[in-house]
DRENDREN-410972 format. One record per atom (N, C-alpha, C): residue number from 1; residue in three letters; x, y, z. Coordinates in nm, 2 decimals. Layout:
N
num	residu	xx	yy	zz
NUM	ALA	X	Y	Z
...
# end
This chain:
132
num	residu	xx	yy	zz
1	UNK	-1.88	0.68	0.45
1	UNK	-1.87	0.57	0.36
1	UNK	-1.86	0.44	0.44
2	UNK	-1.90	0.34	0.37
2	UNK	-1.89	0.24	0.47
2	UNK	-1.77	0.13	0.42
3	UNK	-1.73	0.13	0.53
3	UNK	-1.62	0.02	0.50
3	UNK	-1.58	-0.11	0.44
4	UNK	-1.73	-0.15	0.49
4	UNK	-1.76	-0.30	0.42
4	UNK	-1.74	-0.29	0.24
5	UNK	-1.77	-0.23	0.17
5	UNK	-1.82	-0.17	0.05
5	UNK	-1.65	-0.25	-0.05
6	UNK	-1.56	-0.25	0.00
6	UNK	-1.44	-0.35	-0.07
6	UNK	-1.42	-0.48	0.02
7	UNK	-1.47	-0.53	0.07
7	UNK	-1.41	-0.60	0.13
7	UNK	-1.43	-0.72	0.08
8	UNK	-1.46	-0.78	-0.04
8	UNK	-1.45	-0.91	-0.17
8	UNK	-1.33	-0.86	-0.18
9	UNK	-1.34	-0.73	-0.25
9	UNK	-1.20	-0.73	-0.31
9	UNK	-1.09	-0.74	-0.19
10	UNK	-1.10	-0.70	-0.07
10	UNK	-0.97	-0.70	0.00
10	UNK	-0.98	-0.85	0.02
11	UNK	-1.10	-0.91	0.05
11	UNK	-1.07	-1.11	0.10
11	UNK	-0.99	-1.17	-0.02
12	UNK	-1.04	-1.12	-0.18
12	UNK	-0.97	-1.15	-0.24
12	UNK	-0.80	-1.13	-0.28
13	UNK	-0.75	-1.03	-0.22
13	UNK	-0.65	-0.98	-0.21
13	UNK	-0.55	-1.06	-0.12
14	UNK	-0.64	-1.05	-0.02
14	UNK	-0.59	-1.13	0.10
14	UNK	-0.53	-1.25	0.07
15	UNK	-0.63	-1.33	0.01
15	UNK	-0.63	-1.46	0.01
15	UNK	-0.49	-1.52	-0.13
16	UNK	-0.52	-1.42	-0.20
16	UNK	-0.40	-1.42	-0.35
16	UNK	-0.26	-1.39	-0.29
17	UNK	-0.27	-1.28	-0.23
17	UNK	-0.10	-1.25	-0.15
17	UNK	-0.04	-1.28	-0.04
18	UNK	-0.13	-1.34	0.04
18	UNK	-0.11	-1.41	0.17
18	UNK	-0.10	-1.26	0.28
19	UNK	-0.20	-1.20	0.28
19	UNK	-0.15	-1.09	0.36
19	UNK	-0.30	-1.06	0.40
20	UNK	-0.27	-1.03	0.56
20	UNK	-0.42	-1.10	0.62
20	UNK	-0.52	-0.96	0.59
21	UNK	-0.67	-1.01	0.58
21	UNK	-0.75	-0.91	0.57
21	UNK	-0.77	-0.79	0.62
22	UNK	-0.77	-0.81	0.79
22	UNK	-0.76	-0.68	0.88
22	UNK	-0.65	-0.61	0.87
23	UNK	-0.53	-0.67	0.83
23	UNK	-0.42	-0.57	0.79
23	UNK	-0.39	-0.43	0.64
24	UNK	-0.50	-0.53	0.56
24	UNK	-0.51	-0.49	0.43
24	UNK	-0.62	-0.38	0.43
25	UNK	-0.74	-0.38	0.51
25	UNK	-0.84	-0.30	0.56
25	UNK	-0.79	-0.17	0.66
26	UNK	-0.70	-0.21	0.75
26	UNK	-0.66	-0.10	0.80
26	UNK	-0.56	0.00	0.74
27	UNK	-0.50	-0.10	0.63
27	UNK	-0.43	-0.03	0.54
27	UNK	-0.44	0.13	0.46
28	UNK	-0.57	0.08	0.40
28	UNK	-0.72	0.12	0.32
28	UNK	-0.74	0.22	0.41
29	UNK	-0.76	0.21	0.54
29	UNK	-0.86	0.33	0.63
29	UNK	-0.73	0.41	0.64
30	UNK	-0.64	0.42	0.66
30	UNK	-0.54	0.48	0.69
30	UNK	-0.47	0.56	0.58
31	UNK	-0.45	0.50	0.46
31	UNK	-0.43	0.57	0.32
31	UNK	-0.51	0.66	0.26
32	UNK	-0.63	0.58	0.28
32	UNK	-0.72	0.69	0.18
32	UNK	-0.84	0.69	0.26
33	UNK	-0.87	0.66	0.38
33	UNK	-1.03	0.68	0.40
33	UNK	-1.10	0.61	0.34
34	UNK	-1.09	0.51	0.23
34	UNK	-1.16	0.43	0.17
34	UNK	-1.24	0.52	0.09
35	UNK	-1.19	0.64	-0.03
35	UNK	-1.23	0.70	-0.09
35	UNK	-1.09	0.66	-0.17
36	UNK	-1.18	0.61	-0.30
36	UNK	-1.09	0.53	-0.42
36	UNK	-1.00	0.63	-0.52
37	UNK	-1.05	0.78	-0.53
37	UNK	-1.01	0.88	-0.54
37	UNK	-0.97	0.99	-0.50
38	UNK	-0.86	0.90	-0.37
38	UNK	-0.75	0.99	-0.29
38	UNK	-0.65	1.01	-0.36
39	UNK	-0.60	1.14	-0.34
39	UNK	-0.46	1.15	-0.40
39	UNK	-0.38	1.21	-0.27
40	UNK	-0.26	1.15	-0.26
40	UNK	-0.17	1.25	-0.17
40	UNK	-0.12	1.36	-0.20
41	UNK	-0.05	1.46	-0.11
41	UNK	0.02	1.57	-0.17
41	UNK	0.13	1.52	-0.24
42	UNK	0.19	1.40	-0.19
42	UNK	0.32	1.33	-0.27
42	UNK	0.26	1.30	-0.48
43	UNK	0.13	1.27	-0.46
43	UNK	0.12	1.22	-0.56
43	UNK	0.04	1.07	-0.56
44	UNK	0.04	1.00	-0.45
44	UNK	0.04	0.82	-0.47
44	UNK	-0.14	0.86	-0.44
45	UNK	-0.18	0.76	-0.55
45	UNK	-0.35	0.76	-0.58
45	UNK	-0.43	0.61	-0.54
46	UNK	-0.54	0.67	-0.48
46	UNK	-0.65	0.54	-0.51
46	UNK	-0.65	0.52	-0.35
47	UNK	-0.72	0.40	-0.36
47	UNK	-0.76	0.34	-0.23
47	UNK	-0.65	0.28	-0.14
48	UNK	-0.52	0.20	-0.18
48	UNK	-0.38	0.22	-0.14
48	UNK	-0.29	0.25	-0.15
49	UNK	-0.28	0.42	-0.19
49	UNK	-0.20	0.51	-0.25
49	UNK	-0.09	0.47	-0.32
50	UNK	-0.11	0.46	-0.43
50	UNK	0.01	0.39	-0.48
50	UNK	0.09	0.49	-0.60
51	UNK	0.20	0.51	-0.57
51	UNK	0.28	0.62	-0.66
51	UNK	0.24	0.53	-0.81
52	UNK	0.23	0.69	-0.88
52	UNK	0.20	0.63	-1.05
52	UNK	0.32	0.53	-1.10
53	UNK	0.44	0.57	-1.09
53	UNK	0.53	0.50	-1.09
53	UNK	0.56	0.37	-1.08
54	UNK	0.51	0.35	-0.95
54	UNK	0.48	0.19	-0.89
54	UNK	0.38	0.09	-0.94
55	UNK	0.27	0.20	-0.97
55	UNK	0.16	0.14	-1.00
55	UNK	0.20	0.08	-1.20
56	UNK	0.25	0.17	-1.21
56	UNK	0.29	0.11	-1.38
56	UNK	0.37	-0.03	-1.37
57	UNK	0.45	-0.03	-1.31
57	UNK	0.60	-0.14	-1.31
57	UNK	0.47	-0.23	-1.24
58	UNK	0.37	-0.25	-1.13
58	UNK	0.32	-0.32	-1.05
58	UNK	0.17	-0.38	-1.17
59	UNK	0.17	-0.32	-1.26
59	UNK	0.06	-0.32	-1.36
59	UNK	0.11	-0.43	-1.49
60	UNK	0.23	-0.41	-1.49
60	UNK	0.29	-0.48	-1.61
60	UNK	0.33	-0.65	-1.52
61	UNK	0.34	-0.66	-1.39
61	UNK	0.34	-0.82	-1.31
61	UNK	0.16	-0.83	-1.33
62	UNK	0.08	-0.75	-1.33
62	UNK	-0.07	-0.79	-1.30
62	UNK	-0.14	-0.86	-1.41
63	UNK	-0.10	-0.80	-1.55
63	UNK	-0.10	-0.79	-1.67
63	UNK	-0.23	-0.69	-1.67
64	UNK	-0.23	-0.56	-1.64
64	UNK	-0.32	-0.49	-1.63
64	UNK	-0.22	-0.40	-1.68
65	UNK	-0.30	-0.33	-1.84
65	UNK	-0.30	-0.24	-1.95
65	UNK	-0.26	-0.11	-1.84
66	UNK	-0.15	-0.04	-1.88
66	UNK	-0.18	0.04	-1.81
66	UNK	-0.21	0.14	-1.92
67	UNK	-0.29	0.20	-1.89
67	UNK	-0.37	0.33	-1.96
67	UNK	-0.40	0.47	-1.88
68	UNK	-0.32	0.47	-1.77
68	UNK	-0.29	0.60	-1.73
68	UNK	-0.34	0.60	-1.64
69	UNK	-0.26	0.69	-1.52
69	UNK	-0.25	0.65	-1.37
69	UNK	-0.42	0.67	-1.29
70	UNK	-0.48	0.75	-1.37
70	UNK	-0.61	0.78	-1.31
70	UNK	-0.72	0.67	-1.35
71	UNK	-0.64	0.60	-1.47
71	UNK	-0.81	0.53	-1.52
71	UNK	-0.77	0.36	-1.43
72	UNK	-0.63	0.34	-1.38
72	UNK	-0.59	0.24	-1.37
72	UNK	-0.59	0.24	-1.16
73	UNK	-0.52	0.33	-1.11
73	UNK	-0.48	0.39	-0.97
73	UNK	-0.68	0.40	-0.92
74	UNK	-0.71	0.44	-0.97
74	UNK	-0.88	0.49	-0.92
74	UNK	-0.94	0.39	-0.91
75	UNK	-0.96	0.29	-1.03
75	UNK	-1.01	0.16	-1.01
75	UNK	-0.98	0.09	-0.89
76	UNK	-1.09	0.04	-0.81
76	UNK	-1.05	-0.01	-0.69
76	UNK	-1.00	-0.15	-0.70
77	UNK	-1.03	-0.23	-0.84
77	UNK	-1.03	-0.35	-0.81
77	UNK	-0.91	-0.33	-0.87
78	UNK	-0.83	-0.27	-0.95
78	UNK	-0.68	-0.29	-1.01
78	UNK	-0.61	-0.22	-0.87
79	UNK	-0.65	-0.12	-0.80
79	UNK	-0.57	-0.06	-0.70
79	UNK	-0.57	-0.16	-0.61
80	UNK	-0.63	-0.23	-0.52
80	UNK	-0.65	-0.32	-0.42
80	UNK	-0.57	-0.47	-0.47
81	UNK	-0.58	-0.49	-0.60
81	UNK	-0.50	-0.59	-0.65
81	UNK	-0.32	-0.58	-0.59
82	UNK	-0.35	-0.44	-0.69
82	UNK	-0.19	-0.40	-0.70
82	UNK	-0.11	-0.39	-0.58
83	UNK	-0.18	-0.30	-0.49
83	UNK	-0.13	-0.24	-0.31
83	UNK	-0.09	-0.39	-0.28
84	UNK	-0.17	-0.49	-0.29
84	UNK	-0.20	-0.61	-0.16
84	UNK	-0.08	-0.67	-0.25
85	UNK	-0.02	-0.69	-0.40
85	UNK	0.11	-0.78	-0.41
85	UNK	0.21	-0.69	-0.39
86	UNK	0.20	-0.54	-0.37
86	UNK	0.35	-0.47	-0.35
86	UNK	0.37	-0.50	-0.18
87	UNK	0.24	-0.48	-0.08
87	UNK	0.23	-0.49	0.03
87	UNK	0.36	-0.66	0.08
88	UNK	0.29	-0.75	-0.01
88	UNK	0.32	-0.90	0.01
88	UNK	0.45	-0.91	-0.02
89	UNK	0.55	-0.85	-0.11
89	UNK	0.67	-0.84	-0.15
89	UNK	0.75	-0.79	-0.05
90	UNK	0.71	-0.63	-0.02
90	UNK	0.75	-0.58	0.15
90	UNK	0.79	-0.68	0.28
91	UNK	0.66	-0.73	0.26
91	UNK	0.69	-0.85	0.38
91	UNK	0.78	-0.95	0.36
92	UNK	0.73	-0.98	0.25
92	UNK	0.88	-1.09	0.24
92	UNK	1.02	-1.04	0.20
93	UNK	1.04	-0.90	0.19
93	UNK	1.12	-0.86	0.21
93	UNK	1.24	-0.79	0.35
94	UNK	1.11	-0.72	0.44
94	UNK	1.14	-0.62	0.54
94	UNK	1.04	-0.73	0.65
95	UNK	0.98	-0.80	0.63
95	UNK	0.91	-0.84	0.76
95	UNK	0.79	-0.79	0.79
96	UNK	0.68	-0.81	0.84
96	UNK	0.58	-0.68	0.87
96	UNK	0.65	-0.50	0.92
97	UNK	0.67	-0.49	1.05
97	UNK	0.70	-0.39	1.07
97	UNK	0.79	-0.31	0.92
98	UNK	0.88	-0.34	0.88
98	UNK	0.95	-0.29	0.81
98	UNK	0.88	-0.27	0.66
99	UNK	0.79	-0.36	0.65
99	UNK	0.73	-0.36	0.52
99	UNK	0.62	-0.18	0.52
100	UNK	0.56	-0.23	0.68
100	UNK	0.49	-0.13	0.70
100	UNK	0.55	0.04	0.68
101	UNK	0.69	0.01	0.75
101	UNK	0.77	0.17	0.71
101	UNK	0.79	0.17	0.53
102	UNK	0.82	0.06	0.50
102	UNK	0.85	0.12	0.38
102	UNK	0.74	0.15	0.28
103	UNK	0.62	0.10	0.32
103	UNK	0.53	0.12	0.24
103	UNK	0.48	0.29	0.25
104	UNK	0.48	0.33	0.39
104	UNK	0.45	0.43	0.42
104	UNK	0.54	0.53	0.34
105	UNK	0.68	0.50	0.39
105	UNK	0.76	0.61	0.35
105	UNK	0.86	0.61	0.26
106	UNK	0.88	0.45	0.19
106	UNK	0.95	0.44	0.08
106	UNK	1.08	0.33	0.13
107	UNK	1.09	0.26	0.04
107	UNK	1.21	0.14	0.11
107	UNK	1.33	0.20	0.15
108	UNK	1.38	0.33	0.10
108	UNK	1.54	0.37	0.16
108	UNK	1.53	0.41	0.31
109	UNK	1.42	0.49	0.35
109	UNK	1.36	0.52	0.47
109	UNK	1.38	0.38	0.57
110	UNK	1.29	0.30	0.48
110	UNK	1.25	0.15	0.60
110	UNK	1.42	0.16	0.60
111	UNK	1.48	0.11	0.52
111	UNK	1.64	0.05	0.53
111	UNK	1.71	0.10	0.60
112	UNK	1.70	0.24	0.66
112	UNK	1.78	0.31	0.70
112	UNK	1.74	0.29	0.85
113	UNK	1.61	0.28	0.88
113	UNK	1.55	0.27	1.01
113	UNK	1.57	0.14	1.08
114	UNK	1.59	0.00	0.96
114	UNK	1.58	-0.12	1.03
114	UNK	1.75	-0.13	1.03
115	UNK	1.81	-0.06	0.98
115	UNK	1.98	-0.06	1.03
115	UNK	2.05	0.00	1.14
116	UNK	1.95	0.11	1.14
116	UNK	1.97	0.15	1.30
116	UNK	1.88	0.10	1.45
117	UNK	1.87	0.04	1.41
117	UNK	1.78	-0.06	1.54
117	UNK	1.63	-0.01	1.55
118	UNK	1.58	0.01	1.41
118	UNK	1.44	0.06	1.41
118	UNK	1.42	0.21	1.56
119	UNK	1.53	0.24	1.55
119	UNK	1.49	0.41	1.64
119	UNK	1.41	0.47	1.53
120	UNK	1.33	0.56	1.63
120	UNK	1.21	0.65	1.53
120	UNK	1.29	0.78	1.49
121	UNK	1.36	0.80	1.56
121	UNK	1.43	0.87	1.49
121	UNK	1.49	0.91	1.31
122	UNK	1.44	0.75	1.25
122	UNK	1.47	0.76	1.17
122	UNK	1.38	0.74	1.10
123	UNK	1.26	0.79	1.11
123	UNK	1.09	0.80	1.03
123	UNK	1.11	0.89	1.04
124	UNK	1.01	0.91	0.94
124	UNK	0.92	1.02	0.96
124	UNK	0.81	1.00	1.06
125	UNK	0.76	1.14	1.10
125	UNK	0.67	1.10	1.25
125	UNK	0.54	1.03	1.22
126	UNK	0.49	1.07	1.06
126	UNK	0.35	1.00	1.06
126	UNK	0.36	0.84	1.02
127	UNK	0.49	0.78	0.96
127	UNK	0.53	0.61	0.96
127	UNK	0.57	0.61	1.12
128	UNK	0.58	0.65	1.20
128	UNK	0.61	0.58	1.33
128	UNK	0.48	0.57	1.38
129	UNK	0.34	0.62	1.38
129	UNK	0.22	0.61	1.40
129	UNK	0.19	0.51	1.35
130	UNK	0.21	0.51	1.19
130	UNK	0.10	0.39	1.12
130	UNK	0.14	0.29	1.11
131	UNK	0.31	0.24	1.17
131	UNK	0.33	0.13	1.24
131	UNK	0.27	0.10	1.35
132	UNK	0.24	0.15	1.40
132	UNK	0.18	0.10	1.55
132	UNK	-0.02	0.12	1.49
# end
């Protein structure tokens, strides 16, 4: 699949959340392969895996109906919306690095990692990769 194929929607993303394109693209290759109907084993769907959960609470700031996690999570342009303002909140929360663990593995994870002096010890092993 070719990569270029979202990348309006990621410039647009980019450009709305302040969170640079190449970051938001590698994001995407890394989550899902840039197949808009990934699902993890956890559950989290779409093109920036985003738990149904998140994606509902993250749907109601977008003002996007949510109508259920497959008709809403699949959609690339509501998924790539959504990923790029939870992604932008992370950051201005946790900073890049930290945004990055918590996106991966969930904010209690990041929290616990950035309190111990970010040792990997305290990831999981596949957020210590997709940090770097």
């Amino acid at each position: 699949m070719s990569t270029k194929k979202y990348d309006d929607l990621i410039s647009e993303a980019s450009k709305r959340w302040g969170v640079s394109f190449p970051l938001l693209k590698a994001i995407i290759k890394a989550e899902s392969g840039f197949n808009p109907q990934a699902v993890s084993k956890k559950g989290a769907m779409g093109l920036m895996q985003i738990m149904p959960v998140t994606g509902m609470f993250l749907a109601e700031y977008e003002g996007i109906t949510w109508s259920g996690p497959e008709e809403v999570l699949f959609n690339p342009v509501y998924n790539i919306r959504m990923g790029s303002r939870f992604l932008s909140s992370l950051i201005e929360k946790y900073e890049l690095e930290g945004a990055l663990a918590a996106y991966n593995s969930g904010e209690r994870v990041a929290s616990i990692w950035l309190a111990n002096d970010r040792q990997d010890q305290y990831l999981y092993e596949e957020t210590s990769g997709y940090i770097r």
